[in-house]
N, C-alpha and C positions, 0 to 999 in steps of 0.2 A: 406533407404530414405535419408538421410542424412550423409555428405562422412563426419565431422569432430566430431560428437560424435554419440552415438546412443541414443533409441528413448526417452528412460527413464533419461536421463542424463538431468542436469540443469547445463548452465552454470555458469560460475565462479563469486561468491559474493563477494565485499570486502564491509567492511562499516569503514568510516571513521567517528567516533564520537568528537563533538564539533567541528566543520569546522567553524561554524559561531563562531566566540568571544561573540560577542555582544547580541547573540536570549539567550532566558531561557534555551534553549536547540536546539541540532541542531545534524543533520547525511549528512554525503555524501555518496551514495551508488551505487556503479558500479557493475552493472548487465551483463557479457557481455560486448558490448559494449554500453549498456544504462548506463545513470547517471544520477541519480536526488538527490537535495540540499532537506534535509527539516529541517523549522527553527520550534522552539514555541515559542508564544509569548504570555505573559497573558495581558489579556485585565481586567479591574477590575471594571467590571460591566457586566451584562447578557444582553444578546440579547433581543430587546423590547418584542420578541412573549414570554419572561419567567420574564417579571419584575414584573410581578402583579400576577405568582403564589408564595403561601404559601411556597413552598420549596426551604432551601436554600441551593439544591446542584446546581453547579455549570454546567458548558456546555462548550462542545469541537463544534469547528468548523473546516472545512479544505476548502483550497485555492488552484486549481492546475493550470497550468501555464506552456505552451510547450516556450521555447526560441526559436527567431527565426532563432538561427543557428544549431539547434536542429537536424535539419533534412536533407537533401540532396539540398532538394528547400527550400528557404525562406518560418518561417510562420510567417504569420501577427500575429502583435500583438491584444489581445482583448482588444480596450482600452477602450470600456464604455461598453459594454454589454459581457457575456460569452457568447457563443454558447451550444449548447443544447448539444452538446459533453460533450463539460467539464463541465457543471454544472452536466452530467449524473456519468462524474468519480468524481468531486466533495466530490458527494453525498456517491457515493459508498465508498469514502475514508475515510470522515468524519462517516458514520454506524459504520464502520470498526473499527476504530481508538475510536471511542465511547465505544465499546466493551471491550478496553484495560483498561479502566481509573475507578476508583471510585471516579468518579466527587464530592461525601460526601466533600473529602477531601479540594475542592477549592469552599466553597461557594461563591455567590454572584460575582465571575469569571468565564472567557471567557480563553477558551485552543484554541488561533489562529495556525493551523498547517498550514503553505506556503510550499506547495510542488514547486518546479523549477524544468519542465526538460532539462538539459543542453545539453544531447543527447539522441537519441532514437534512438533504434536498436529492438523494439516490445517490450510487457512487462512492458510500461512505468507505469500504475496503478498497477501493482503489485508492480514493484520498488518503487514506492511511497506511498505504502501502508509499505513495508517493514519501508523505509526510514521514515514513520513518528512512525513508532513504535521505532524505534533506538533512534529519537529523543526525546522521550516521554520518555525512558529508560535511558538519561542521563539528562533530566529536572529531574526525581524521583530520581535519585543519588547524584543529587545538592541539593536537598532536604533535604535529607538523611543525608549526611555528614555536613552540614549548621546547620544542627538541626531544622531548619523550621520541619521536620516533622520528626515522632519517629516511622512510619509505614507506610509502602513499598504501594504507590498508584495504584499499576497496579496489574489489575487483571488475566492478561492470557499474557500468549506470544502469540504475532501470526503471520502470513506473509501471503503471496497469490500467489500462480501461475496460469500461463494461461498450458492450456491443450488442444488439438485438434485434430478432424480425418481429415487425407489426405488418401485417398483411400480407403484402407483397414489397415493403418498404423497410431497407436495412438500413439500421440507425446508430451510428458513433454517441458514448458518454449519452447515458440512459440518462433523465431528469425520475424524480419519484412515480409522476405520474405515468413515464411510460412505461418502467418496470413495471409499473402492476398491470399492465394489459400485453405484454411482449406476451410471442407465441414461444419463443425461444431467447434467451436471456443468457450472454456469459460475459464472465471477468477474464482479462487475458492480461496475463504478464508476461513482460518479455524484456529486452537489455536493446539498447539505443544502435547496436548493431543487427538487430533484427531475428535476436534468438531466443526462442521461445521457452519460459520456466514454467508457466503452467497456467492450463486454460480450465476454470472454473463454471459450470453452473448446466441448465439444460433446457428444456423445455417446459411448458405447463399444458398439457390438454394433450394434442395431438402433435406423433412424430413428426422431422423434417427430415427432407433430405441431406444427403454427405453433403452435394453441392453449396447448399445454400449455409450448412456445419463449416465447412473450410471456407466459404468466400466471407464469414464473417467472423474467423481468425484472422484469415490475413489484413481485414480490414483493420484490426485491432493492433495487429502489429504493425502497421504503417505508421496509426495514430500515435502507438506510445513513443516509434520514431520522433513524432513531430511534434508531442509532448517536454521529451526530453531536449529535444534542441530547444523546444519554448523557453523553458525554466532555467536551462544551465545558467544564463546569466543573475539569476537570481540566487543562486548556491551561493550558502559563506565559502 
C-alpha cells in the first residue's frame, strides 16, 4: 500500500520542548510533516460552570487552531465563532489531556492548553494531543525544580494515533492523503501502559465489521506504546 514505509510504521517524531519563552510550558512537535506549537498557560481562577462547586481542584481546558498556511489552500481564520470541527477536536483534546493531570494539585486554577497547527500533513489531533502532553510535562518540571511543587503532577503518559482500513490493508498514523480515501478512519488514545482513554472517528461509505473495529484499536494502542517509549527521551 504504501511505497515509503510499511503499514505498521509511524512516522518520524521530534518534539521540541520549551519553544515558547514566555507560556508556563510549551512543545513543538513535528509529526511527519505535520507541526503543531502547544503552549500552557495558567489562568488563576475556574471557569464559571466550577466557581460555585465545593471542590477546590482545579481544571484544564484546550484551544486548537489550524493556521492559515497550514494547508495547501488557504484556511480562514475562526475569528468569532469555532466550527463544529474544532470545538469536536477541542473537546477530544481537552478529555485527553484532563487524563494526564491531577488537577488536586492547582486549585482554584485554569490549565489553558493553545494547540497551533503550523502545518498539516493528517494526524493534526493526534500531534496535538501528543504536543500538549509534552507541554504539560515541562510545565511539571518547572515546577519540580522551582520547588513550587515536591510531587510529580501528572498521572500517566499518553499520546494518540490515528489508524485506518484501505481495502483489505490496516494502516498505523494516516498521512493526509490516506485519510481521505480510509473506509474506516479512528484516533485512538490511550496511556503508555496500554489503557484505553478514547477511540475517536468511524467509517465513511460502508459498515465494517467488530473484527476488523477491534483489530484496529488494539493496533493503535500498541503504537501509542511505541510512541511513547519513542519520545520519552525527548521530554524536558
Amino acid at each position: 500500500m504504501r511505497s515509503n514505509r510499511h503499514n505498521q510504521e509511524i512516522r518520524e517524531i521530534s518534539i521540541q520542548p520549551g519553544f515558547n519563552e514566555f507560556a508556563n510550558g510549551s512543545a513543538l512537535v513535528s509529526w511527519g510533516k505535520t507541526k503543531v506549537l502547544a503552549t500552557v498557560k495558567v489562568d488563576n481562577k475556574l471557569p464559571p460552570h466550577m466557581r460555585n462547586q465545593k471542590t477546590r481542584e482545579g481544571w484544564l481546558t484546550a484551544e486548537y487552531a489550524m493556521l492559515p498556511g497550514a494547508t495547501q489552500e488557504r484556511t480562514q481564520r475562526e475569528r468569532l465563532y469555532a466550527s463544529g470541527r474544532t470545538q469536536e477536536i477541542q473537546r477530544l483534546i481537552g478529555r485527553s489531556l484532563r487524563t494526564v493531570v491531577d488537577l488536586s494539585f492547582f486549585p482554584n486554577k485554569t490549565l489553558m492548553i493553545d494547540l497551533d497547527v503550523l502545518q498539516a500533513d493528517g494526524g493534526t489531533r493526534c500531534a496535538a494531543i501528543l504536543a500538549g502532553y509534552a507541554a504539560l510535562h515541562e510545565y511539571a518540571n518547572k515546577l519540580i525544580f522551582s520547588g513550587e511543587l515536591d510531587e510529580w503532577p501528572l498521572i500517566h503518559e499518553i499520546a494518540a494515533v490515528s489508524v485506518g482500513q484501505i481495502g483489505a490493508e490496516s494502516l498505523i498514523d494516516l498521512e493526509f492523503s490516506e485519510d481521505s480515501v480510509a473506509s474506516l478512519d479512528l484516533n485512538v488514545v490511550a496511556t503508555a501502559k496500554g489503557e484505553l482513554i478514547e477511540v475517536q472517528g468511524g467509517t465513511e461509505g460502508q459498515p465494517v465489521s467488530a473484527e476488523i473495529y477491534v483489530k484496529l484499536i488494539a493496533l493503535g494502542i500498541e503504537a501509542v506504546k511505541k510512541i511513547i517509549a519513542t519520545v520519552k527521551s525527548q521530554l524536558a
